[in-house]
Phi, psi and omega in degrees: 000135185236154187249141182233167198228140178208128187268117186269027153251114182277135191264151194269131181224025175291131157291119171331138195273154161319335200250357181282322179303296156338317207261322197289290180321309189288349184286316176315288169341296203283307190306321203282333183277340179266331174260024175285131172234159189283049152256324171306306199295305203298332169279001158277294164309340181262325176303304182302328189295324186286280165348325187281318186262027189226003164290333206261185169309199145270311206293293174316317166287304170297359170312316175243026170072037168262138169244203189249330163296349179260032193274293184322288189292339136314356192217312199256007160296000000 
């Protein structure tokens, strides 16, 4: 006697609806924005200080006393 194995689940190939999709990412969204803590802002504001100064010339920078390796150790002192 030989024994065979058969799967009767079929994969499902319906498309996601569009409008579900939208409602989940807004759902997503709201939830990621409602567990925000101020350690997010403040890693926020400190990302932005770097991004600004790492933006600027070189010229701009010794301007303000900076060399451009010292955007880090500037910003997060």
């Amino acid at each position: 006697m030989t024994m065979t194995y058969q799967d009767s689940l079929k994969p499902v190939s319906r498309a996601f609806p569009i409008w579900m999709a939208d409602r989940l990412v807004g759902f997503l969204r709201t939830l990621r924005f409602s567990l925000r803590t101020p350690f997010d802002e403040r890693h926020d504001a400190l990302r932005a200080e770097v991004e600004r100064l790492r933006a600027l010339d070189d010229d701009a920078l010794a301007r303000l006393g900076l060399r451009r390796a010292d955007i880090l150790w500037h910003v997060f002192a």
